[in-house]
N, C-alpha and C positions, 0 to 999 in steps of 0.2 A: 504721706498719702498723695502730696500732690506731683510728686516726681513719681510716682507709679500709674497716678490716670494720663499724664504725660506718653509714659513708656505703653499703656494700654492704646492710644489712641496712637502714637507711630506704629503701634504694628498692626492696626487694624488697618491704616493709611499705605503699611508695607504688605499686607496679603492685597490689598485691591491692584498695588502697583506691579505686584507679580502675576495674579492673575490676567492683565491686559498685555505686560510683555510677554509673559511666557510661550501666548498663542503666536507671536510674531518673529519667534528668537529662531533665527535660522542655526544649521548645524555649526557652524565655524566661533559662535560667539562666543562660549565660555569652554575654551580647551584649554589643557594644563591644568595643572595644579595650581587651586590658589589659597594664601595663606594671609588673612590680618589680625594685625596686631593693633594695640592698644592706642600705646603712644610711642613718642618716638625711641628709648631703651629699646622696648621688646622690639619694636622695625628695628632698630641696628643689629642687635643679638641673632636675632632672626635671621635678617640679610646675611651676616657674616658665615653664618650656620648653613645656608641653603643654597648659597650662591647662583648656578643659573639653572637651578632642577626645579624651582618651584617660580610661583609669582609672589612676590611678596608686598604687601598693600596697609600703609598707614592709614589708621581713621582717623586721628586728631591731624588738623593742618600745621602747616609750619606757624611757629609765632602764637598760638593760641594755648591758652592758659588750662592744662588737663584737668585741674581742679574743677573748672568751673561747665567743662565742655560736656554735651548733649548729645546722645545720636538722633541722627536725622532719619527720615524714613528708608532713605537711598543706603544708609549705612547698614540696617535690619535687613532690608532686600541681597547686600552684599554677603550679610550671614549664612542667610538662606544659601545661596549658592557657591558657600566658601567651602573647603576640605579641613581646615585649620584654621584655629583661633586662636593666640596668643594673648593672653594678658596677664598684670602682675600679681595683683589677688591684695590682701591686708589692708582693704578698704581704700587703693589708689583710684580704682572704678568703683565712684556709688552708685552708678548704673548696669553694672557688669550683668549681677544677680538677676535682678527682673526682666531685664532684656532677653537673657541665656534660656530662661523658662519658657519665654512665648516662641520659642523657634520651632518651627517643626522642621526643620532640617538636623534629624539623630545621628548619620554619621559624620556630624560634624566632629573633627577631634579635639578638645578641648585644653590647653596648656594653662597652668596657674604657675607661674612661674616662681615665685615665691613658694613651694610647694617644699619644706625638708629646710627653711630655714626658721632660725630662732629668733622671731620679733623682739623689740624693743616697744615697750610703753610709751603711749604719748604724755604727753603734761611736766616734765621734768627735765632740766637740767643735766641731770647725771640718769642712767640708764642703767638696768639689770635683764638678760635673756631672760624668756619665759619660753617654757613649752607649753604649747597647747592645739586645739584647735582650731582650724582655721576656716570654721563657720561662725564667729563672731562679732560683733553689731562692728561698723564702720567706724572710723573713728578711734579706736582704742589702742591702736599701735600707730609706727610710725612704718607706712609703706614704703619708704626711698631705701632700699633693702640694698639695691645695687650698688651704690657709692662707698659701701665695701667689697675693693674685687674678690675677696672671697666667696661673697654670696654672688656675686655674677657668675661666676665658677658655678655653682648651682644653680642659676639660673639657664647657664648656659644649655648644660646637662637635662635639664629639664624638658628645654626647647629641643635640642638634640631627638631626644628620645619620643616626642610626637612628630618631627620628622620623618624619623623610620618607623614610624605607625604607619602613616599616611604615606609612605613612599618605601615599603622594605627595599626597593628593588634596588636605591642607592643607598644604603645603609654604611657600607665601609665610605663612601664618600662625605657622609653627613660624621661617621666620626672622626674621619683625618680633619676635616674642618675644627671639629672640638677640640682636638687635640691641640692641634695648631692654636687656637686659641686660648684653651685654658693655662698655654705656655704664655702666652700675650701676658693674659693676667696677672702670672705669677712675678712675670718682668714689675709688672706694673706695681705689684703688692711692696715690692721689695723696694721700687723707688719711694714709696710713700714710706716704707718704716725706716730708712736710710736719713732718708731727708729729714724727716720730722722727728726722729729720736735726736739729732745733734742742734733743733733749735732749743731757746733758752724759755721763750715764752709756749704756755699751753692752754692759754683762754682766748676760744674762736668766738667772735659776738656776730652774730647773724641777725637777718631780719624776721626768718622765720624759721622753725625747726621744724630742716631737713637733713640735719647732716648727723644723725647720731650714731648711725652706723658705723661714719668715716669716721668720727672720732673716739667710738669704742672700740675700734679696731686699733687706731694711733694715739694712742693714749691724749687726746685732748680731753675741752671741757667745754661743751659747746654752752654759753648762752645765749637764749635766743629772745630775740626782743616780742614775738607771739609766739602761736600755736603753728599745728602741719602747712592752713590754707594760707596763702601766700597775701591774698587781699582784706585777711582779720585787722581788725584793728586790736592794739592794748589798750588797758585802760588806764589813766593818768600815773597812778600808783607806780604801775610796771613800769611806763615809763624812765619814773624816777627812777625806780632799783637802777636800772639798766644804766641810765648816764650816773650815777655814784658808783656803781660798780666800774663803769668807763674812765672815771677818775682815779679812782681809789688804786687801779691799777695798772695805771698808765697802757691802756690799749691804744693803739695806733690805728685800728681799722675795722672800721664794722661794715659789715659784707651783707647785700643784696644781692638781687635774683637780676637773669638777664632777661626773664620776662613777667620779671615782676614790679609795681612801681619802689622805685628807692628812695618814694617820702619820708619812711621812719627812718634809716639809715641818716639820712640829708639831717631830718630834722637832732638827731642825736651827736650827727657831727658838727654841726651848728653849736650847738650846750657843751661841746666837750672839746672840739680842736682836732678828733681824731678824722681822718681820710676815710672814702666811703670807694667800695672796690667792689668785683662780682664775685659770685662764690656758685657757682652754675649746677643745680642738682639735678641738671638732666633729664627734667621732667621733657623739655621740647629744646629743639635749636630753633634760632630763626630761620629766615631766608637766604640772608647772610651767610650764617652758618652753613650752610645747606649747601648751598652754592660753593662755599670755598672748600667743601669735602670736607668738613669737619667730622668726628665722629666719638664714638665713648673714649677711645684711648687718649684722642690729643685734648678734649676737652676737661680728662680728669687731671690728663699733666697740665694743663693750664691753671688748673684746681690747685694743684699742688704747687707751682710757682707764685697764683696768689698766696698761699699762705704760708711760704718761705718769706716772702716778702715781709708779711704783717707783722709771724710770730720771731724774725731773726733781730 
């Protein structure tokens, strides 16, 4: 309730802030097509997908944590006069919903990118697909869908396809892009199940679970020290599981977020002697990041060299 009087009262803050520019917005200031997206996946998918035919516009900042992030009045305002909206859907935006309702801007076109794939369950260790629908309470699956390039491949496609909604005019150009990339992907799928079939070990110990996809797709066994939100605490008990199971099976490396703190990790590697590394679920890059070009492909092969490392 209290994250929806929140969401009531930025858009009440964003029709007034449209009302006073609108009367002042000369003809040249909102030309082109403009497209935002969630976080930074759908900005990357997006960009790669659109390249210079559209604008394309991150709402989370670099370095800020999606879990926890707000839209601001100015970002509701940007809705209002956006052509497209990307986001991932599976309860990654627990603001998406309420937001999307107050706009009165209808031909916005709407992308859920996750849209045609098979969730996985949160709370567990080991994972089974479900079909269902995907009007279901927040929380209940595990949104990081992409860190299997498969469902990016659908992702992809998905994004694709509200491009040339909003834009038929370049349409073969929006799918030579696809194309071109879902070839990316498959590069990419193949170094993962290459690599990670000929290592010996297959227990990933993470800080938090978001890697279930990755590792239902390569045959791992992620445990994970909490739940989806990166800043949960465990509680004492889990803890313990976690460093006896770190013993018991001699792991070498429990793995942290690159923007998340890597107190549990530290504190687990402290009690066990195991090495503490990142495991990047591409929720956000930093600045850093950013700056050095980095992007999904070299960040998930980075993905995949830590955990040559950990499990060889």
């Amino acid at each position: 309730m209290k994250r929806k009087r929140i969401v009531l009262l930025l858009f009440i803050l964003a029709s007034v802030i449209l009302g006073l520019i609108g009367c002042s917005q000369g003809p040249d200031d909102d030309v082109g097509l403009k497209v935002y997206t969630s976080f930074y996946t759908m900005y990357d998918f997006t960009s790669k997908l659109a390249g210079d035919k559209v604008s394309v516009h991150n709402m989370v900042p670099a370095g800020v944590d999606v879990h926890d992030w707000e839209p601001a009045a100015s970002d509701i305002v940007d809705l209002e006069r956006a052509d497209m909206f990307v986001y991932n859907g599976a309860g990654m935006e627990h603001w998406v919903e309420d937001v999307l309702k107050t706009l009165e801007n209808k031909d916005l076109v709407i992308v859920q990118a996750s849209m045609g794939i098979d969730l996985l369950e949160n709370g567990e260790d080991y994972h089974e697909a479900h079909d269902h629908e995907q009007d279901h309470d927040h929380g209940d699956f595990d949104p990081h869908v992409w860190l299997d390039p498969q469902n990016a491949k659908i992702q992809m496609e998905n994004i694709a396809a509200g491009l040339i909604e909003v834009d038929p005019g370049n349409k073969d150009y929006y799918e030579a892009n696809l194309e071109k990339y879902i070839k990316e992907l498959e590069k990419l799928d193949d170094e993962f199940s290459t690599t990670i079939s000929a290592l010996s070990r297959k227990d990933l110990v993470v800080s938090h679970q978001a890697f279930s996809y990755l590792c239902k797709a390569y045959g791992l066994n992620q445990l994970a020290v909490d739940g989806i939100s990166p800043e949960s605490e465990p509680n004492p008990a889990r803890m313990a599981e976690i460093i006896d199971f770190v013993q018991a099976n001699d792991v070498k490396v429990i793995f942290f977020e690159e923007l998340a703190s890597p107190k549990l990790a530290k504190t687990i590697s402290d009690a066990t002697g195991a090495e503490v590394d990142v495991l990047n679920p591409l929720e956000g890059l930093s600045e850093d990041e950013i700056t050095s070009k980095e992007d999904y492909f070299s960040v998930m092969r980075k993905n995949l060299a830590a955990i040559k490392r950990a499990l060889q």
